[in-house]
C-alpha positions in Angstrom: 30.2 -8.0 -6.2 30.4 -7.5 -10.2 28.6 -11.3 -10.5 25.8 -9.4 -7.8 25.4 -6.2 -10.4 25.5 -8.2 -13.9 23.1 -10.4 -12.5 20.8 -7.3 -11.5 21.4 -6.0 -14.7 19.5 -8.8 -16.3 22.5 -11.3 -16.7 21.1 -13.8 -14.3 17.7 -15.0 -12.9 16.6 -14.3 -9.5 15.7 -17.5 -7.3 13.0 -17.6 -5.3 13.9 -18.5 -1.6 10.9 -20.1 0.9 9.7 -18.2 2.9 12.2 -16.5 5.5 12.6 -16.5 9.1 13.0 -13.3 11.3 16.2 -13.9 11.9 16.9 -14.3 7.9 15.0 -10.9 7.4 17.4 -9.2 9.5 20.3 -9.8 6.8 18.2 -7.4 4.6 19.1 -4.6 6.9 23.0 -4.6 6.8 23.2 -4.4 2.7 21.2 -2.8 -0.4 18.2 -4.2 -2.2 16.7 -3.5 -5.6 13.2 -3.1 -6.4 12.1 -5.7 -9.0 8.4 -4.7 -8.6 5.6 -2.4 -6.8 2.9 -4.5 -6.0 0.3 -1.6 -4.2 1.0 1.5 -2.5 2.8 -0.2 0.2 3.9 -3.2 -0.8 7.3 -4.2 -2.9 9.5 -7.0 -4.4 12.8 -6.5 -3.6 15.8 -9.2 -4.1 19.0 -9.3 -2.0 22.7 -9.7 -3.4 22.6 -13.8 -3.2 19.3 -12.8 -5.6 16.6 -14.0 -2.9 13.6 -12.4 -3.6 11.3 -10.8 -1.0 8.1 -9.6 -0.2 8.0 -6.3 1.5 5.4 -4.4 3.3 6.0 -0.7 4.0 6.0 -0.4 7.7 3.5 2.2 9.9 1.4 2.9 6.9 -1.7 1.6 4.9 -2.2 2.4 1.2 -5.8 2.5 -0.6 -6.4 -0.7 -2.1 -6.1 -2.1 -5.7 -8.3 -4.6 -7.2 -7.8 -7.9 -6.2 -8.8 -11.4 -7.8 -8.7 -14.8 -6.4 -9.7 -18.3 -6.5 -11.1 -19.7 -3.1 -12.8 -23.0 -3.1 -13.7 -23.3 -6.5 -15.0 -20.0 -7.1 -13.5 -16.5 -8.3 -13.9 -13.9 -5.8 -13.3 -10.5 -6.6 -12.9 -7.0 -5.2 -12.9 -3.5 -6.6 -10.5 -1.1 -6.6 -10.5 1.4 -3.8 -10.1 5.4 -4.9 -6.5 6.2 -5.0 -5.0 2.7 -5.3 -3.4 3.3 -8.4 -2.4 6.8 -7.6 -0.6 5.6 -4.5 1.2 2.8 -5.9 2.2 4.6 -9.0 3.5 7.3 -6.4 5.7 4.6 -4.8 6.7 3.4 -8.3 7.7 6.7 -9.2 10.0 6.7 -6.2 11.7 3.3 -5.9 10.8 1.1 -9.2 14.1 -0.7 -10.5 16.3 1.1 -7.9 18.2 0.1 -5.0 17.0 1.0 -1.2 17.8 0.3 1.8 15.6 -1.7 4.3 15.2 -1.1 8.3 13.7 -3.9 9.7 13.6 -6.2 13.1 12.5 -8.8 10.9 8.7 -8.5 11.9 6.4 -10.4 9.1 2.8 -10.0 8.5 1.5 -12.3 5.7 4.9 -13.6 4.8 6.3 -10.1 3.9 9.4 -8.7 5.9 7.8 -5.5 7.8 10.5 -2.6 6.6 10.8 1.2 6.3 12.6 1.5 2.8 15.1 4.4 2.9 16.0 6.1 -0.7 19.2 7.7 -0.9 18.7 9.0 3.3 15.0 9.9 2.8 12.2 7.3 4.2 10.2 6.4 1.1 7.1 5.3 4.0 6.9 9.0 5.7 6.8 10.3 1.9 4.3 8.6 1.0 2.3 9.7 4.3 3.6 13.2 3.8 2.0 13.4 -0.3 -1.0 11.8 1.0 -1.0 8.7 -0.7 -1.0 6.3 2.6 -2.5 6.9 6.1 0.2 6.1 8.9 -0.5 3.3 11.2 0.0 4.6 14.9 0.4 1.7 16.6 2.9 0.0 13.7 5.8 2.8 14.5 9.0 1.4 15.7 9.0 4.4 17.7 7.2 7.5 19.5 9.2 9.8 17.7 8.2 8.2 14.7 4.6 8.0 15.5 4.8 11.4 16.2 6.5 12.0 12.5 4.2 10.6 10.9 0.8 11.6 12.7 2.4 15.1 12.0 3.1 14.5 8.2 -0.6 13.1 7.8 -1.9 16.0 9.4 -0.2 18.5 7.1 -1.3 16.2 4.0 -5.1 16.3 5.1 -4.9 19.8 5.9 -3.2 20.8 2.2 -5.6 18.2 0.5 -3.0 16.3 -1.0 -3.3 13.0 -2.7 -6.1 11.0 -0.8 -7.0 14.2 1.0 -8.1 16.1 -2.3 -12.1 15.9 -2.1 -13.3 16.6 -5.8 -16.8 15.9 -7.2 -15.2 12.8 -9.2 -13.5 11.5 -6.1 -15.6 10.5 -2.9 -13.7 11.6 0.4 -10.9 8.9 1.7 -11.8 6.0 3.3 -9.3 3.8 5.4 -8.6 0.6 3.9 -9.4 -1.1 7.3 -12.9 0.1 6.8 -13.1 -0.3 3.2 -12.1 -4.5 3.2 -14.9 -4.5 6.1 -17.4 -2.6 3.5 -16.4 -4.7 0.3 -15.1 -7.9 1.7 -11.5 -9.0 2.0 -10.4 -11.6 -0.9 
């Protein structure tokens, strides 16, 4: 355990595992990881105590998007930013950013990142982030009707408080679901 915490504490270098299997992902749930980056508002870097880093994607919610920037076939394709893609990931930064969480998972992936509510000291970071408005939930992504229910509710009071992505202001055009807005701008 005290090789586990001087390496997190900068003593060591983190190794980069392939890609997991589900069954792999599942080991994330019985002990704690830190947060070695926030990538978006929904997405996270997080390595394990054998330092295994992973990819993780906040489940039952959808952040605006960032920027993105790619090669494909030769040629650069880019994306802007969508409104509130900062503000939500520096919101999640805020919360979890070089601390250690907790993950529940069934080891679902989606673009080779472990699908995971991240829990904070008891609190789920995910329903926090729906609650502040800086993420719409994702219905059909719940790992349960209870929690659909949650969140739908925590939305709801969001939206109606105009908080975060909810606040319309002249400088700020009303939220748009990131679904829609890949479809509108193109997906890189």
């Amino acid at each position: 355990m005290a090789i586990w915490a001087w390496a997190w504490l900068g003593g060591g270098a983190a190794h980069a595992a392939p890609s997991p299997d589900p069954e792999a992902a599942l080991a994330l749930q019985s002990a704690p990881v830190r947060v070695l980056a926030v990538l978006d508002g929904d997405t996270l870097d997080v390595e394990d105590r054998h330092q295994r880093r992973w990819r993780i994607r906040l489940q039952g919610i959808d952040a605006p998007e960032l920027a993105q920037t790619r090669r494909q076939q030769g040629r650069t394709c880019r994306t802007p930013p969508q409104p509130y893609g900062e503000a939500a990931r520096h919101a999640l930064a805020d919360k979890v950013q070089g601390r250690v969480v907790q993950l529940r998972t069934d080891g679902t992936r989606s673009y080779d990142r472990v699908v995971a509510y991240v829990l904070l000291a008891g609190r789920e970071v995910n329903r926090e982030l729906v609650a502040e408005g800086w993420a719409w939930s994702l219905d059909r992504h719940h790992a349960s009707p209870s929690a659909r229910q949650a969140y739908a509710h925590a939305q709801s009071e969001a939206r109606a408080a105009g908080r975060g992505l909810w606040a319309e202001t002249r400088e700020s055009p009303p939220a748009q679901h990131p679904a829609r807005w890949r479809a509108e701008h193109g997906r890189c």
